[in-house]
C-alpha positions as CSV (number, residue, x, y, z in Angstrom):
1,X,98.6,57.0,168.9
2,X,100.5,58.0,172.2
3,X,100.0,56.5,175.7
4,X,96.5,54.6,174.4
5,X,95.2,58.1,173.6
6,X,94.3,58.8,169.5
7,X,95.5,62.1,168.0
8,X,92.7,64.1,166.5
9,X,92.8,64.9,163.3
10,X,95.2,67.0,161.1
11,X,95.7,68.0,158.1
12,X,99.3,67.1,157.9
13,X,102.0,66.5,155.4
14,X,100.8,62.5,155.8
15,X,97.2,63.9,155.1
16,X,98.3,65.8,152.0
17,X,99.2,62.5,149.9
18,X,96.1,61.0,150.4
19,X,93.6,63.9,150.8
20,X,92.2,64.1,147.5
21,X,91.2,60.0,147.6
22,X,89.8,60.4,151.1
23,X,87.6,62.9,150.7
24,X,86.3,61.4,147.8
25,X,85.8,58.7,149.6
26,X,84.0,59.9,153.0
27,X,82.0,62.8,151.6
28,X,79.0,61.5,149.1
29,X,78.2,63.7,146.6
30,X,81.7,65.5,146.9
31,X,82.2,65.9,143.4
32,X,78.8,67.4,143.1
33,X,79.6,69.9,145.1
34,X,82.4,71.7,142.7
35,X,80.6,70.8,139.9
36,X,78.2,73.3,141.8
37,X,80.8,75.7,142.6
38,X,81.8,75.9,138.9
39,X,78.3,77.0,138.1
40,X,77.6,79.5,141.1
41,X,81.0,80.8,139.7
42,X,79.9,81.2,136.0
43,X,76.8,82.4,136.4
44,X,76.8,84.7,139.2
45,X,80.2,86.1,139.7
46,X,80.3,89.4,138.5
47,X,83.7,90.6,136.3
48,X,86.4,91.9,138.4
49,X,86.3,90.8,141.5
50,X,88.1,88.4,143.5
51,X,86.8,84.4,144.5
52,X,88.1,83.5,148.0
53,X,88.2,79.9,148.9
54,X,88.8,79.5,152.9
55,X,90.3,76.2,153.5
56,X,91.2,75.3,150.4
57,X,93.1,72.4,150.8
58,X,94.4,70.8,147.5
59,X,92.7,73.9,145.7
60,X,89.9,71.7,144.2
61,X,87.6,74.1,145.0
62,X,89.5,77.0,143.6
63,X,90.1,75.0,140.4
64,X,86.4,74.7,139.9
65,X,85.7,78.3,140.4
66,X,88.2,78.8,138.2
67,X,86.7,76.9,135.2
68,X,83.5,78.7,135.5
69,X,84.9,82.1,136.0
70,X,87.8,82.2,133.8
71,X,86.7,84.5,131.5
72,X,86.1,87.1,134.0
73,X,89.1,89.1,135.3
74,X,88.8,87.2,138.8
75,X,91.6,86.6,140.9
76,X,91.2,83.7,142.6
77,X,92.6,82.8,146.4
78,X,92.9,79.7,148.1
79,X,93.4,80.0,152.3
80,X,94.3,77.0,154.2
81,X,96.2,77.1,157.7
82,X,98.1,73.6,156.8
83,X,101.5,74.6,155.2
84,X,101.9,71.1,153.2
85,X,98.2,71.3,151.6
86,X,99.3,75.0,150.5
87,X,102.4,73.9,149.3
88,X,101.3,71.1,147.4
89,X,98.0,73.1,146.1
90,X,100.4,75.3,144.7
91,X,102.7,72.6,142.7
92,X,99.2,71.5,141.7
93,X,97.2,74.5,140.4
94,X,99.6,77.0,138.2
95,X,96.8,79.1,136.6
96,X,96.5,82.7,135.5
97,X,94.8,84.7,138.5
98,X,94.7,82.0,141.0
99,X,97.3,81.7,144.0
100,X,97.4,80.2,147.4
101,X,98.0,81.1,150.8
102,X,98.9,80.0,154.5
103,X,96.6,81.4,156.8
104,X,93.4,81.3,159.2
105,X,90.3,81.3,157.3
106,X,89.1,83.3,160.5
107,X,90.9,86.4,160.0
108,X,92.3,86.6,156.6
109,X,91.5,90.0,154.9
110,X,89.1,89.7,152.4
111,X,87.4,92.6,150.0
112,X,85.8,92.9,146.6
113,X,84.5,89.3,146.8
114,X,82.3,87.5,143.7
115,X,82.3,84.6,145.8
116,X,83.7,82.9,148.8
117,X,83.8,79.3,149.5
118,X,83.4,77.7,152.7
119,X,83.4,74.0,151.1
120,X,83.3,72.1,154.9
121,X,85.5,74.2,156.6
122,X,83.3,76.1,158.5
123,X,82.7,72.4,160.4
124,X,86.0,72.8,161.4
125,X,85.7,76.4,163.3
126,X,84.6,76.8,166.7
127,X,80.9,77.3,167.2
128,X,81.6,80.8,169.0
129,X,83.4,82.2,166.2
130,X,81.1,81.0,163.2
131,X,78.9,83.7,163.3
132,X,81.6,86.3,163.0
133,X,83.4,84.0,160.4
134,X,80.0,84.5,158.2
135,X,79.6,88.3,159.2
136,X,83.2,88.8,157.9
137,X,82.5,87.2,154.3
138,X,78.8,89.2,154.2
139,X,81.3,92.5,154.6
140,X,83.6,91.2,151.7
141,X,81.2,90.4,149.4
142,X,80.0,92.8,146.9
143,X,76.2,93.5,146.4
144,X,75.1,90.6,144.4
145,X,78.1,88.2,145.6
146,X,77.7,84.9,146.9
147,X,78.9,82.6,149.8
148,X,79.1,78.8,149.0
149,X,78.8,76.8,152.4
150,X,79.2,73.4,152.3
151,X,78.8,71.4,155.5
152,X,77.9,68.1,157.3
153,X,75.2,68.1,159.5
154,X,73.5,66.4,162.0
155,X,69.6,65.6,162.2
156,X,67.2,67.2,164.8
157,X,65.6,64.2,165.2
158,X,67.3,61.5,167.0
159,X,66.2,58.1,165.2
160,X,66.9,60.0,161.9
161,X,69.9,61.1,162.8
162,X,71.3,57.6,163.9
163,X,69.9,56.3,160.3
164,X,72.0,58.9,158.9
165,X,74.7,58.4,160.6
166,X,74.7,54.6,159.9
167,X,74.4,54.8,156.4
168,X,77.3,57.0,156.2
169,X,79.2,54.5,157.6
170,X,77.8,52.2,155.0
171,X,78.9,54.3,151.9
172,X,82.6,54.1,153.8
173,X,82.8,50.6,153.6
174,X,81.3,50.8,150.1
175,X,84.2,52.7,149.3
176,X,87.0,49.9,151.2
177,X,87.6,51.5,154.7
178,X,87.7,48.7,157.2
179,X,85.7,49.0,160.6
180,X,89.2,49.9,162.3
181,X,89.3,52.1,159.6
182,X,85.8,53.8,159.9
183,X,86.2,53.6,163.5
184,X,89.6,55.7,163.5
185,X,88.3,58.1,161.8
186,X,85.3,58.7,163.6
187,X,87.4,59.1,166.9
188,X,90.0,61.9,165.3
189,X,87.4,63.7,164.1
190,X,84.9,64.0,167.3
191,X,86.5,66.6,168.8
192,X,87.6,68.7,165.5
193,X,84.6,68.6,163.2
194,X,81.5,70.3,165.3
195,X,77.9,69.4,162.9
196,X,75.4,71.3,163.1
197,X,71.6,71.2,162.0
198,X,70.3,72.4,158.5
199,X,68.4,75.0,160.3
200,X,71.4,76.4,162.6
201,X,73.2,77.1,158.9
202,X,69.9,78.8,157.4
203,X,69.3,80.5,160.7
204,X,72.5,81.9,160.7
205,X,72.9,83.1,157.1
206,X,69.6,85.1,157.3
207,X,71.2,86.3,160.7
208,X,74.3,87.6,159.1
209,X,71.2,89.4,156.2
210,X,72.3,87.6,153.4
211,X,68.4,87.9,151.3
212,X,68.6,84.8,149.4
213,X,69.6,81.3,151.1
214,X,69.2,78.4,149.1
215,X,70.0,74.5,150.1
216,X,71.4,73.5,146.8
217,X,72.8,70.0,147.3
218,X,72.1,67.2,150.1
219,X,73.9,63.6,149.7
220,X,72.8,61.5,152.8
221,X,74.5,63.8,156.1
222,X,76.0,66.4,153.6
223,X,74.4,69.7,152.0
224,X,75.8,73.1,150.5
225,X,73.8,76.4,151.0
226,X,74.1,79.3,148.6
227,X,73.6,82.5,150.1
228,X,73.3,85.8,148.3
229,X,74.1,89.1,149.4
């Protein structure tokens, strides 16, 4: 912190070290949600096409495709616009077909897509280029491909939303953050990560004319949507 004002949140070379904890941590159900990617990846993948995985991070997500698509000719691409996470995804993750690059989820080229994986990143794009963001990976995809969205979200209703939110909180300091801790946070991220309601993601998907949109997963103020093409 500078002058009394908080930095907002980066995913620096600090963040790297500790990424993989933290998010375990502060997102319940994480761990869910890549057992879920493995799956969409194994069963609906199809042979010879490529798995795209927009802000990758520590390549979690692209090591869970992986595992269910391995036996399919896939390669496999991680994105992230933070040079240390790529770096250190790519000391992590040496497997056949899978490789890591620093870019902008926003504009990297993308074609001949099985799958793409937006596992909360999208959160982290500004609300006026989402839609495009989505229209992008509905171009990529082949017919029959699928986008994996993963996102927190934020209630409608206000009195459920601040239960929500509370409880969150609660499974925090279930996990050992401190209140300065929580509280830290909360303020880095205010301005960074943008929530949205469950039916601003479905709304948009069908938007973009994906035909199938499923909410797979919801743990407390988290859910994934798979959307076909």
């Amino acid at each position: 912190m500078e002058d009394g004002v908080r930095k907002p949140f980066e995913f620096s070379q600090k963040v790297v070290g500790v990424f993989e904890d933290m998010i375990r941590r502060s997102v319940p159900g994480y761990g869910l949600t890549l057992t879920a990617i493995e799956a969409v990846a194994g069963r609906d993948v199809p042979a010879g096409t490529r798995i795209y995985d927009l802000g990758s991070s520590l390549g979690a997500g692209v090591e869970a495709a992986w595992q269910g698509a391995r036996d399919k000719n896939v390669e496999i691409h991680g994105i992230d616009n933070s040079a240390p996470m790529v770096a250190r995804a790519s000391e992590l993750l040496d497997l056949p077909g899978v490789s890591f690059h620093e870019g902008d989820a926003v504009t990297w080229p993308m074609e001949n897509a099985g799958l793409i994986i937006l596992n909360f990143t999208l959160q982290f794009v500004p609300l006026a280029e989402r839609f495009a963001l989505l229209e992008r990976c509905h171009r990529a995809l082949v017919p029959g491909g699928v986008l994996f969205l993963s996102e927190k979200f934020i209630s409608p209703d206000p009195a459920d939303e601040d239960w929500l939110r509370e409880i969150h909180w609660q499974f925090k300091r279930q996990q050992g953050y401190s209140e300065l801790e929580i509280a830290r946070k909360r303020d880095s991220l205010e301005k960074v990560l943008i929530p949205e309601t469950p039916a601003d993601h479905q709304s948009r998907l069908e938007q973009v004319n994906f035909t199938q949109v499923t909410q797979l997963l919801q743990c407390l103020n988290f859910a994934s949507w798979v959307a076909k093409k």
